[in-house]
Every structure is written in C-alpha cells, then in structure tokens.
C-alpha positions in Angstrom: -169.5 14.5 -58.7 -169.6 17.9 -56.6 -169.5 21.4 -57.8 -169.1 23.5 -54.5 -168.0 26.6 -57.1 -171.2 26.3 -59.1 -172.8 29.6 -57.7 -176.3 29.4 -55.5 -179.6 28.6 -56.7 -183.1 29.3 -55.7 -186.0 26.8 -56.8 -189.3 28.1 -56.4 -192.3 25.8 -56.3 -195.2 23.8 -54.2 -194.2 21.2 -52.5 -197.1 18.5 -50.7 -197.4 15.9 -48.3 -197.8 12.6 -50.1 -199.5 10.0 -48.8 -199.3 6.2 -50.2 -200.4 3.2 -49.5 -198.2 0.8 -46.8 -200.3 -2.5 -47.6 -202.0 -3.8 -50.5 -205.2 -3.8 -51.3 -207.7 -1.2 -52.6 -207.1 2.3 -51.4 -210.5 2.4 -49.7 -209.6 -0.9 -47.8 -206.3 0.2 -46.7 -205.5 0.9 -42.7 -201.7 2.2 -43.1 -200.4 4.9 -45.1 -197.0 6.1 -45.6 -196.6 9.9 -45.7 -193.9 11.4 -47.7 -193.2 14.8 -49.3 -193.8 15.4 -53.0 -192.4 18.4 -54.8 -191.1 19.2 -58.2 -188.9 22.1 -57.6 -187.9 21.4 -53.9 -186.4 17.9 -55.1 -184.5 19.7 -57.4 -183.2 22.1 -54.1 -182.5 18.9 -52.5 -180.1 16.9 -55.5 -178.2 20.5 -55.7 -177.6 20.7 -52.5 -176.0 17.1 -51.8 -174.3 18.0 -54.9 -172.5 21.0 -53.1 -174.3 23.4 -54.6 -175.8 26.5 -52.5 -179.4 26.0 -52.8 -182.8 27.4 -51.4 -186.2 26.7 -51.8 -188.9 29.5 -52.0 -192.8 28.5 -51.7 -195.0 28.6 -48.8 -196.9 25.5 -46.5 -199.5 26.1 -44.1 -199.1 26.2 -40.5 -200.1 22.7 -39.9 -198.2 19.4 -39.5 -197.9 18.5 -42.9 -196.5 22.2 -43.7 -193.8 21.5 -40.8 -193.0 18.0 -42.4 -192.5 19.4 -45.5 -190.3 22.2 -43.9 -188.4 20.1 -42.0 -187.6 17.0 -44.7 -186.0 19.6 -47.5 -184.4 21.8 -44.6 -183.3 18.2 -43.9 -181.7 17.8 -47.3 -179.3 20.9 -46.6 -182.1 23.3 -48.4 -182.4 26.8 -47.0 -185.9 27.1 -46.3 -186.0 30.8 -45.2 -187.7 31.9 -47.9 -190.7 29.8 -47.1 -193.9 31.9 -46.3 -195.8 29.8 -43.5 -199.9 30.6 -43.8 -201.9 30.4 -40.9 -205.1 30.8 -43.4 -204.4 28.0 -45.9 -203.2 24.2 -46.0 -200.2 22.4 -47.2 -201.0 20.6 -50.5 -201.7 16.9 -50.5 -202.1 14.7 -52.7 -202.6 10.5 -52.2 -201.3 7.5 -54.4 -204.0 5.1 -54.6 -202.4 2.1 -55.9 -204.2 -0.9 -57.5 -203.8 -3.9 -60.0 -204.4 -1.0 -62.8 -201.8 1.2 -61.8 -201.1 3.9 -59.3 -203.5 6.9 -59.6 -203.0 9.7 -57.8 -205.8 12.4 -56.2 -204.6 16.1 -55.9 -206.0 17.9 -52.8 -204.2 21.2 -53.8 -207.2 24.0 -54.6 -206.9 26.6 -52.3 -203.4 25.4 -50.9 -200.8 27.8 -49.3 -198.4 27.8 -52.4 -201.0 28.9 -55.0 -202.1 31.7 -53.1 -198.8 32.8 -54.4 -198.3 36.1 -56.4 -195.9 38.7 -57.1 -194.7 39.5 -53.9 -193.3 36.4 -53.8 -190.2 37.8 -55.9 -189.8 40.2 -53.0 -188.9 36.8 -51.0 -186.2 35.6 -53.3 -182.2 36.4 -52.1 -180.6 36.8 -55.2 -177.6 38.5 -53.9 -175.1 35.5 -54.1 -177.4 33.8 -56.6 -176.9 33.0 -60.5 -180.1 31.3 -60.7 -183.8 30.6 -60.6 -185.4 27.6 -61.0 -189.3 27.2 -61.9 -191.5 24.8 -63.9 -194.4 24.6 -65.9 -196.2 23.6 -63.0 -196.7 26.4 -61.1 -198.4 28.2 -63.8 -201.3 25.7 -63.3 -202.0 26.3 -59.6 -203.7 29.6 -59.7 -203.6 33.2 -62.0 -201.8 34.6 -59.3 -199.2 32.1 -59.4 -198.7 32.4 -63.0 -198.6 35.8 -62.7 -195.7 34.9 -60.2 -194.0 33.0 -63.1 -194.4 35.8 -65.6 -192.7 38.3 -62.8 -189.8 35.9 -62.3 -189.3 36.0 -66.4 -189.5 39.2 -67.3 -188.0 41.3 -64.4 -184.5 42.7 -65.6 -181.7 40.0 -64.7 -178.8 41.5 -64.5 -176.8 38.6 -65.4 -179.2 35.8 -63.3 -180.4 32.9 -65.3 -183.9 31.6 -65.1 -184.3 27.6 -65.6 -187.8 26.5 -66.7 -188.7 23.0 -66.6 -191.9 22.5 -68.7 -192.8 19.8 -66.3 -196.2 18.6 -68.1 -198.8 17.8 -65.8 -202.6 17.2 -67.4 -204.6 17.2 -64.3 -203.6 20.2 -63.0 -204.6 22.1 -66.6 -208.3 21.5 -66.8 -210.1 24.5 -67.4 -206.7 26.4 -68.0 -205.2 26.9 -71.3 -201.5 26.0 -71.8 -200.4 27.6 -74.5 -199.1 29.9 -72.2 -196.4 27.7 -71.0 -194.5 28.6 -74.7 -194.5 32.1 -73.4 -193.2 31.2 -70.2 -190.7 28.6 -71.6 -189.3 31.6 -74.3 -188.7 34.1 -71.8 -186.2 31.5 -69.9 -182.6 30.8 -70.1 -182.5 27.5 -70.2 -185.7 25.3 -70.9 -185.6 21.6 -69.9 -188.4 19.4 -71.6 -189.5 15.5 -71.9 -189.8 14.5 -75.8 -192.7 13.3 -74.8 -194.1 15.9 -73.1 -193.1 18.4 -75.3 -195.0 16.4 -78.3 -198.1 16.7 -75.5 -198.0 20.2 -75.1 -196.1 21.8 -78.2 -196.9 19.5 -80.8 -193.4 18.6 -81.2 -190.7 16.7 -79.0 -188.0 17.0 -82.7 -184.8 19.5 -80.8 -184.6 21.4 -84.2 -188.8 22.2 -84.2 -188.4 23.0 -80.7 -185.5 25.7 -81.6 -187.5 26.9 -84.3 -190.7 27.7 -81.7 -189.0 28.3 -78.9 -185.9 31.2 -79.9 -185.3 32.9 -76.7 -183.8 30.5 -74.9 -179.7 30.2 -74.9 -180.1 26.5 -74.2 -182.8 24.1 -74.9 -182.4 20.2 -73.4 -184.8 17.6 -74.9 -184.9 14.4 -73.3 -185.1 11.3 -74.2 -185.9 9.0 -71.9 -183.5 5.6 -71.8 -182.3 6.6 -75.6 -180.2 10.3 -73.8 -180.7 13.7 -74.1 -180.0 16.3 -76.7 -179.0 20.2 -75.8 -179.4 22.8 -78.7 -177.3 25.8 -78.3 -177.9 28.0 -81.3 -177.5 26.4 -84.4 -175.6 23.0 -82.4 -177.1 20.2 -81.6 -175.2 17.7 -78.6 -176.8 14.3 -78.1 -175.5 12.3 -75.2 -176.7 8.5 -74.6 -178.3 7.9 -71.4 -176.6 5.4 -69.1 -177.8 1.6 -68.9 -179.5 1.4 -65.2 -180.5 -1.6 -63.7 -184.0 0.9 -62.5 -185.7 0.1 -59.3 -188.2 3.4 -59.3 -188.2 5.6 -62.2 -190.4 8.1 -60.3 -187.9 11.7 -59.7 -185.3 10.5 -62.2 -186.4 14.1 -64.5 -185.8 16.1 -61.5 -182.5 14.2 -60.8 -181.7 14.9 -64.3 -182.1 19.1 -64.2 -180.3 19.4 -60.8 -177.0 17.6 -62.5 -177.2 19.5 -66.2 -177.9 23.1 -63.5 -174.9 22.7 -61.6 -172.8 21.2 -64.6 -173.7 24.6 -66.5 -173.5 26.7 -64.1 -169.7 25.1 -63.3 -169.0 26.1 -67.1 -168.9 22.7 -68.5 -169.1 21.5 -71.9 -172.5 20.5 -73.4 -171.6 16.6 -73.8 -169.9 16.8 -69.7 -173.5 19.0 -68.5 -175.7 16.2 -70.1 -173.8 13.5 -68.7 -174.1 14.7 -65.6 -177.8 15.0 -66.0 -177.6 11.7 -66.5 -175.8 10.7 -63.8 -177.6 12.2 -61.1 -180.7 10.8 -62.9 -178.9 7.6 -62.4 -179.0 7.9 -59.2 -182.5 8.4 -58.3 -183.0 5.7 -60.8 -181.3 3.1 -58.5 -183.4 3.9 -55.6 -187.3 3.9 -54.1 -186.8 7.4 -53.2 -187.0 10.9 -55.2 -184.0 12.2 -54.0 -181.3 9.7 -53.3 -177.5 9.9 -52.4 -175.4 11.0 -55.3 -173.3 8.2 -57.0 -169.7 8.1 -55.5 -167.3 10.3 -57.0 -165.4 7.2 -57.6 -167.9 6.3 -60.9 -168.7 9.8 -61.7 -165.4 11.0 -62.0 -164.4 8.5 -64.4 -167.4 8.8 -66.5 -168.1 12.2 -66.5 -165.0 12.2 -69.1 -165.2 8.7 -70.6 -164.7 8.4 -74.2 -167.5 7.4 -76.0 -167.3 3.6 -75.8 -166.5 3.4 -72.1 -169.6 6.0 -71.2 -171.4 3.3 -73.4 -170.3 -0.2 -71.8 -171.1 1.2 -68.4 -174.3 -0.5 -66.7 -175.3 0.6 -63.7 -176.8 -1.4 -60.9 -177.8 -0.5 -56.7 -175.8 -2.0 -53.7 -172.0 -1.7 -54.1 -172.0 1.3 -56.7 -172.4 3.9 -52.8 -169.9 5.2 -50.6 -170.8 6.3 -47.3 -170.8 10.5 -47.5 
C-alpha cells in the first residue's frame, strides 16, 4: 500500500517524551524506565510518510535532550522536521506510564511546555506551497488559549483549495477547567473530521453517523469509527460502512492514528469511500500487530489484494504478526 502521488501533508501537534516502566512493580519502586516519544499528530507524519506520502511535522520541543529525542525519532521516520520551533525558554512535554495490577495510568507533565506556548504565528511556519493538507486534532485545543487560537487560525484562514483534517482525538485529562464545546466549532470548520463512536458519544452526545451529520454540516466528509465492528464515512446524504479486519492484536495503543494516516492518503489519492476506509483499516492493522505506535506498513503483497477484495474475501481475512512483513 503506497501512494507516492498523494500530494504532501503537514500535521501540526505536541509531541512528548514518554517514559514507561522497564520492570514490574509499582511505579515508585521501579529503577529502569524506558523512554519513548508520544505524539498524536507526529505519529500520524510518521505512518504517511512510510506510506510514500510527503509529510512534515510542525510543533515546537525545547532545547533540551528530550526535545532532540523527539526531533531526531520522527525526523527518523522520514518526517520533515523544519518546521519545528526549538525554545530555549520552555521544556519538551512529558508525560509517564505508571503501570500497575489496576491498569496503566498515565501522569501529564505538559503545563507550560514548548508546544502550548504555541499561537498564531505558528501558521506563518507552515509550507503549504506543495501541500494539499493540514492535519490537527482536538487535542491541541486543550493545551493552552493560544494554542486554540492556533487551531481556530488554521480553520478559518482562506484555503485556496488545501484541506484541513481534524481528528477529534478526545482526551479528558487535558480538559479540566476548559470547556469543550468548542471542539464542534473547530470540528465544523474542517474538511474532513475523523471521530471514535465512543468518543464522539463523550463529547457530542452522539457517536450515530446520521446525528453526527445533522450537528456537524460543514464538513465534506465525516468518518465514525467503530472500533473492531469498522468504520462508517458520510459524504452528504451517503453513508459507506466498511468492516474492520480480524487482527490477532498484540497493542492496541496508536491503532486510531494508524487508521487517519491510511483513510488521508487514500483520499487524497482520490479513492473510493469503501477503498479509503479499508485502507484506514489496514494501516490500523498494522500498528495493531505490533508493541509500537508506528510500525512498518503491511507488505504490499496483503494490501494489494485486499484493498479490492470483494466483500467475503475482505471478510475471511484474519490477520496475525510474524510472516505477514516483508523486509522494505
């Protein structure tokens, strides 16, 4: 699956250094950590670009070790990272899983971080000259007024013909104290909104594709997922539901952000609703069948063929790690 001819896109977004437990035990009792990188948008930037697609990454890090870790692993990824603002002021976010028998809770360290000094003038960092679209979520809006106001500059600016992409990307802890019923303003001003059922129902009241048309008109093209059970994009008055793949699943965690980098470069190639949803749910597949959030794309030699199954073939197909990759 690889769309070279998709047209370049810029995700803009915080990204943190994650750190997570290497032993088990409580988090207080633990010695070794594992640091990673954590980043909504920027993993996004990441499955684009391994799927061919031009792709950039727009956000800033401070001038510290953790902001060149951050810079270096999506650069890593084949992500421009020019766009980056590095602030010799402010820290890199961080935030820590603290894993125990109850689950795996995790501690934001972001107030006051580089990326949510972010405003306005941000836009004035964005090369849009060979791109056809933006990509932002829901939460960025959270981080700080002058990153929402960053949002709202991205949306309402004239576009010429650029799309905007808004991923709703519901995150409770980061909304205490803030209201977000501005995310349905932010979310009708974009081209194409991309939304969990789930969290949707959370923040809307609703996770039904037909109420979500009815509240949110602006978009061209709303995608509801669905978890396991598929995804459904409305386009106007039609509604296209695609079944998600069986996947043997080893870490769920990323599989959303798999999912929007495969229906964004499957739109932006011109594809069919059903073929753009399927290839959501492939790339979702692959971050499905692996520990990290951005893994290596299935091999062309299972996407092709299933990107234009017939129905029963798409729905026989079960997906499981080890001899599904081809070395790339």
């Amino acid at each position: 699956m690889s769309f070279e001819q998709a047209g370049g896109v810029v995700c803009l977004g915080e990204t943190m250094v994650v750190l997570v437990p290497a032993e088990p035990g409580p988090a207080h009792e633990v010695v070794r950590w594992t640091r990673a990188i954590g980043g909504a948008e920027s993993n996004v930037a990441c499955h684009l670009a391994r799927l061919g697609v031009a792709s950039s990454w727009v956000s800033a890090v401070g001038a510290d070790a953790f902001g060149r870790a951050v810079l270096d692993a999506v650069a890593g990824a084949g992500v421009d990272v020019t766009g980056v603002h590095v602030d010799p002021e402010r820290p890199t976010g961080l935030y820590v899983k603290e894993a125990d028998a109850a689950g795996s809770p995790v501690r934001y360290y972001r107030q006051g971080s580089a990326a949510s000094a972010m405003g306005p003038e941000t836009v004035d960092r964005l090369d849009l000259a060979s791109v056809r679209l933006v990509h932002v979520s829901g939460i960025t809006a959270a981080l700080s007024d002058s990153c929402l106001a960053l949002l709202r500059e991205v949306l309402t600016r004239p576009r010429d013909g650029l799309l905007v992409s808004f991923d709703l990307n519901w995150r409770p802890a980061l909304w205490h104290g803030r209201d977000p019923a501005v995310l349905r303003e932010l979310a009708n001003a974009a081209d194409i909104v991309l939304a969990g059922a789930d969290e949707a129902e959370a923040v809307w009241g609703t996770g039904d594709p037909a109420a979500l048309r009815e509240l949110l008109p602006g978009p061209a093209s709303i995608v509801v997922k669905l978890g396991e059970h598929g995804a459904t994009l409305v386009e106007g008055d039609t509604h296209t539901f695609q079944p998600a793949l069986r996947v043997d699943v080893v870490e769920p965690v990323g599989a959303g952000d798999g999912f929007a980098a495969g229906y964004l470069a499957a739109h932006l190639a011109g594809d069919p609703p059903g073929r753009r949803l399927r290839a959501g749910h492939l790339q979702a597949a692959a971050v499905l069948l692996t520990t990290e959030d951005v893994g290596v794309p299935l091999p062309s030699r299972v996407t092709g063929p299933l990107l234009d199954a017939d129905p029963s073939t798409w729905a026989a197909a079960n997906l499981r790690a080890g001899n599904l990759r081809e070395s790339v």
